[in-house]
Every structure is written in C-alpha cells, then in structure tokens.
C-alpha positions in Angstrom: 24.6 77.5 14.0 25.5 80.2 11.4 23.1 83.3 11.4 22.7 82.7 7.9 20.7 79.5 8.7 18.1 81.2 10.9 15.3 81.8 8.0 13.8 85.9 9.5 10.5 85.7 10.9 8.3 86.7 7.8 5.9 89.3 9.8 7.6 91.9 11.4 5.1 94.4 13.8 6.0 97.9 15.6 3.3 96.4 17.9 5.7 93.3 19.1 8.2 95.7 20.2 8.4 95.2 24.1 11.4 98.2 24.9 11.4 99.8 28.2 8.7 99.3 30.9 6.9 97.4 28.1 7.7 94.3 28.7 7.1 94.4 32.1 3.0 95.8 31.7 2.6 92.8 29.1 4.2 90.1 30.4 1.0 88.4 32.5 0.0 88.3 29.0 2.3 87.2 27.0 3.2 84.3 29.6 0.5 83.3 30.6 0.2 80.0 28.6 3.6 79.6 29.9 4.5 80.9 33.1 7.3 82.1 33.0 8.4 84.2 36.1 9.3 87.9 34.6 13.2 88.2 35.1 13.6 91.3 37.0 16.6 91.6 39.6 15.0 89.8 42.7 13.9 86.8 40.3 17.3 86.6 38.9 18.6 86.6 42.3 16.2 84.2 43.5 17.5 81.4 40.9 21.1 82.5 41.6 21.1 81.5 45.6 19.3 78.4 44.1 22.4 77.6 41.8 25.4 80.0 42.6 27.4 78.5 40.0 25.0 80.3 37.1 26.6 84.1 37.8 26.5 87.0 40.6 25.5 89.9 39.4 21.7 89.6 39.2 21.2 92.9 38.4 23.0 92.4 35.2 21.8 89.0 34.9 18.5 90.0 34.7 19.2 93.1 32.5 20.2 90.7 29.9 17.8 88.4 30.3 14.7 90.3 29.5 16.7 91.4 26.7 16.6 87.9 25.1 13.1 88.0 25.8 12.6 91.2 23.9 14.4 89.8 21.1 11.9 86.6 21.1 8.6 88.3 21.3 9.8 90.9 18.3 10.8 87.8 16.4 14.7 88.2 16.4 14.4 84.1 17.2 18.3 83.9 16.5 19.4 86.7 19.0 16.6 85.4 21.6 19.1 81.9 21.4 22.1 82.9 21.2 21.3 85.6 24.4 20.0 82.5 26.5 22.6 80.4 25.3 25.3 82.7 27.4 23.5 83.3 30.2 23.6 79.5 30.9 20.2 77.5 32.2 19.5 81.3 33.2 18.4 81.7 29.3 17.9 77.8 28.5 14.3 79.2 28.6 14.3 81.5 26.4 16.7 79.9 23.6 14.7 76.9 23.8 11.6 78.9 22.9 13.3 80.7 21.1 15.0 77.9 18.9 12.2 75.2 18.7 9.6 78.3 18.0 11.5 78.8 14.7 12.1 75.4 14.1 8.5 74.7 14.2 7.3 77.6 11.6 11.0 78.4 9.8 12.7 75.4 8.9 12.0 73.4 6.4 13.2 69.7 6.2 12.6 67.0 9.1 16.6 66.3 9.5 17.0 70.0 10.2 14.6 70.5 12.4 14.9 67.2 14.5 19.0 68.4 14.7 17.5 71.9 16.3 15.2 69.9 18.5 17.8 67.8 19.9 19.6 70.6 20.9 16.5 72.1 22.1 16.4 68.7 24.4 20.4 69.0 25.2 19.7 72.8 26.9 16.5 71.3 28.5 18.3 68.7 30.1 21.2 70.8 31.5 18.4 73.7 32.8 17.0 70.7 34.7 19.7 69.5 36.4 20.9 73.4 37.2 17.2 74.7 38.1 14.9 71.4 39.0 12.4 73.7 40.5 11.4 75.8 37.8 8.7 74.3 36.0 10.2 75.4 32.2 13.1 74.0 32.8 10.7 70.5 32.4 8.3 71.8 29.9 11.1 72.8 27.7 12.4 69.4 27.6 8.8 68.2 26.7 8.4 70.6 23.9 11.7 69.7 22.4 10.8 65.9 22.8 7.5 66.4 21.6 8.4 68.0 18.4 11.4 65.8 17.5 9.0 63.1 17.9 6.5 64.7 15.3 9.6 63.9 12.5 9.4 60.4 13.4 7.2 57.1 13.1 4.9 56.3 16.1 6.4 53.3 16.1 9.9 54.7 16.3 9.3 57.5 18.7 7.5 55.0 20.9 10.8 52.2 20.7 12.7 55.4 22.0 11.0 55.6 25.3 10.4 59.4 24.1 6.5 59.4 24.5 7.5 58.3 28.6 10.2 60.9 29.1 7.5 64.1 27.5 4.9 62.7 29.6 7.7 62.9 33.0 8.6 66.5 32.4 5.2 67.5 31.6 3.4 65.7 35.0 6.4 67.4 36.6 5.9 70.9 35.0 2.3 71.1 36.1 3.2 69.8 39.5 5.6 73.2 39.6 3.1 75.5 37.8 -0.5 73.8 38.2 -1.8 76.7 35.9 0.5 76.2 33.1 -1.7 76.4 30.5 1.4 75.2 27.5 1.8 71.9 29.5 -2.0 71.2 29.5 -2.0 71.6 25.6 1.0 69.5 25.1 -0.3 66.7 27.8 -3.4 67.0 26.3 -1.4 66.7 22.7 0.3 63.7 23.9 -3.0 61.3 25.1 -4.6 62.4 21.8 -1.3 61.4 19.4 -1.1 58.2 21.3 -5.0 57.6 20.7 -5.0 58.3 17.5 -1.5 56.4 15.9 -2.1 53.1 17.7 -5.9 52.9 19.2 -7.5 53.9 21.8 -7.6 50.3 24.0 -3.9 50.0 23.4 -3.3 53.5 23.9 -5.2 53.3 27.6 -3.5 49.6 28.4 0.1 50.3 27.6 0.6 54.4 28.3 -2.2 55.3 30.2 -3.7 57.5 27.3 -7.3 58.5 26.8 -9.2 60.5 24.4 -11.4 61.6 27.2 -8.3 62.6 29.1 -6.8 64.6 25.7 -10.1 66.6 26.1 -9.9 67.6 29.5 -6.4 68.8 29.1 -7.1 71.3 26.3 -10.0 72.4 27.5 -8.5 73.3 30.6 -6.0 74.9 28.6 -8.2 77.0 26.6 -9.7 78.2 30.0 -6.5 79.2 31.4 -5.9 81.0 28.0 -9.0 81.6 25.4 -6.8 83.9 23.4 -3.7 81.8 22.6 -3.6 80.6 19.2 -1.8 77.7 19.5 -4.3 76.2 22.7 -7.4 76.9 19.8 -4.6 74.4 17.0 -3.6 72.1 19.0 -7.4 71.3 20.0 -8.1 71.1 16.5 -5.4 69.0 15.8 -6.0 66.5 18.8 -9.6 66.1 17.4 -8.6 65.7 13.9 -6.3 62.7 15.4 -8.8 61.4 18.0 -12.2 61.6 15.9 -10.5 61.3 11.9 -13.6 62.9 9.5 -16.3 62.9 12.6 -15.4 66.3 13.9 -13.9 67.8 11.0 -16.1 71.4 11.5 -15.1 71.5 15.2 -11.8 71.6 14.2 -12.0 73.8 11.5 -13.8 76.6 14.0 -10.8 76.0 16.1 -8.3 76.7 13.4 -10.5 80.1 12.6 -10.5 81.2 16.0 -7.0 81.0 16.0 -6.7 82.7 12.6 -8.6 85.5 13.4 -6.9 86.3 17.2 -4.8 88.9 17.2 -1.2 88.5 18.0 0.4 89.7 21.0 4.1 88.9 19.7 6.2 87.1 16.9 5.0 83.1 18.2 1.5 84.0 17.9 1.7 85.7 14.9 3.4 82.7 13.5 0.7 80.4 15.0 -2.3 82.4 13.6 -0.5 82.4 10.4 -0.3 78.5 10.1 -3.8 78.4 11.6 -4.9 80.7 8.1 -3.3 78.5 6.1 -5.4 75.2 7.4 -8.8 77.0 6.3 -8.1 79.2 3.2 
C-alpha cells in the first residue's frame, strides 16, 4: 500500500501526543476498551519465550513497539501499520487497529475498504496462530471480519460462514480477557445485526442471536467503559437495527453522548466525529 493512499487523519491534537513516559501514565486509559497489555520490555519478553521465532531482543522489541503505538493514538494510522507490520504478530495489533481504524473513518469506496479489511483478517490470522493466548490476536480477526462483512449483503456475509468465524474469535477473546470491553460491543454488535437483517425467531433458531442478548453485551460494555465513544455508537446503532423507528431518541442520546466526550486519541476523535455527524 502506497503512502499516498493513506487519506491523513483530518483532526490533528498536541493533546494525542503520547512521547516519553506518556504513554505509559495513559495507557489503562486508552486500552481499556481493548486490553491491550502495555509493551514494555518484560511484556515483550513474555510473548517472545511464548514464540521464539518472533525476535530476541525484547528490549528493542518493545522500544519499537510502543512506538507504533505512539504513531496510532497521534493518528499517523500509516506509520502505526507499517511499524507493526515488521515487528511480525509482535505489531499485528497495532497495524490491524491501526489499518482497519482508518479504513473505517478514511476510505471511501466498499472495494477499498473490504481489500484493507482482508488484510486486516490475513495479519489476524497469522497473530493467532503465532500468539493463541493473547486475546487481540482473536478480536482483531473479529474486527476485521466484522467490518468486511458491513460491505456486504446479509445474505452474502452469512453464505460465507463469516457471521460463525466473528462470533469464534470473539467468545475466544473474552474467554482470554473477560473484561474486554471492544469484544462486548462487537458481540453485542453481532446478535443485534443478525436480529435485525433476518428476524429475530430465525436469528435465535439458526445462530443463537438475541436482541435481549445484543443488550446485555453493550451494556456491559458501556460499564467497563462509559467514556468510549464508539461503546455509546455502536449501542445506538444496535438499537436502531433491533427496534427500527421505536427507539429512535435512545439512540440519538447515545450518538450525543459520544459526540460530546472528549477524545483521548486520534480513534476517538474520529468516533465522536462520525457520532456529530448522525445528529447535526
């Protein structure tokens, strides 16, 4: 992928700059919707005895890697990628979040993004078979899934088996990270797009999904994290899909209290951006 293809991230903030011990003091919050373990050197090392094959100098390893993450939370999505793409399913993390993030917000046509969220998928897969025990190597892949499967047709989507493989890495992801608050939102995603495309009887007869169930998940999610954007849209959007025009003000106050949060980095400023734009 060219650098020229990588639209900038349109609202640039001294605030999102995480140099130095930065990072470190605001990582609990910056992660906490999705866990991810900060990378410092005995983290790095912890992964590497796990999978020798992914490096040796930790030290290093991890040096770089909270670089890439610096690069994601200021919005340098490109950099972010192509740092986690050479450190291997090290940085599949981070590129994956880094890539499908902008693909979400920054590209514009369906065939482009659904070409970025395959690879998304491709560097979930191989983090998975590298690092099976960390729980983002399996939410990534449900992320990646889940989006691609927003360019489609329920009915195509659903003839690929992808609505089973999101809802594997996700009951896998929460089974490493119970508290992972980005999982919740996207399981809680997945029962309410299922509901809401093909009904809610043979939603709960052939995949096991539940409007009752969508609510639970998010609402977990918004109790791990009441100031992430995206937990306050996608509980909007999982009760415009479950409930069509009977809940339309719930949703709307959802969409404003994500609008009026205030960012922490470049993702959430991109969320509460799209979250303006559903109420103006």
């Amino acid at each position: 992928m060219a650098k020229s293809n990588w639209a900038a991230f349109p609202h640039p903030d001294k605030a999102f700059d995480y140099a130095g011990d930065k990072l470190v003091k605001a990582w609990p919050k910056l992660h906490a919707g999705d866990q991810e373990p900060f990378p410092d050197e005995k983290h790095v090392a912890k992964l590497l005895k796990a999978n020798p094959k992914l490096g040796g100098d930790a030290g290093k390893l991890a040096v770089a890697l909270q670089d890439a993450w610096r690069a994601f939370h200021r919005g340098d999505f490109h950099a972010a990628y192509d740092s986690g793409i050479v450190l291997k399913a090290l940085g599949a993390s981070v590129a994956t979040k880094a890539g499908g993030v902008h693909a979400a917000y920054l590209v514009a046509g369906d065939k482009d993004k659904m070409a970025r969220y395959e690879t998304m998928a491709k560097l979930a897969d191989a983090a998975i078979a590298a690092l099976p025990d960390e729980a983002n190597s399996h939410f990534r892949r449900a992320f990646a899934l889940g989006r691609y499967s927003q360019c489609l047709s329920i009915t195509q989507a659903l003839a690929q088996g992808i609505a089973g493989k999101v809802r594997s890495s996700l009951d896998t992801a929460l089974k490493l990270a119970p508290k992972h608050a980005e999982a919740r939102t996207a399981l809680g995603l997945y029962h309410a797009e299922i509901v809401g495309k093909v009904g809610g009887m043979l939603a709960k007869l052939t995949y096991g999904a539940s409007a009752a169930e969508a609510e639970k998940q998010l609402k977990e999610a918004l109790k791990l994290t009441p100031d992430s954007p995206i937990a306050w849209i996608e509980y909007g959007n999982a009760l415009l899909l479950l409930y069509a025009g009977k809940r339309e003000d719930e949703a709307a106050a959802a969409f404003d209290k994500a609008a009026k949060l205030k960012p922490r980095d470049a993702m959430e400023a991109l969320d509460a951006a799209w979250a303006r734009s559903q109420i103006e």
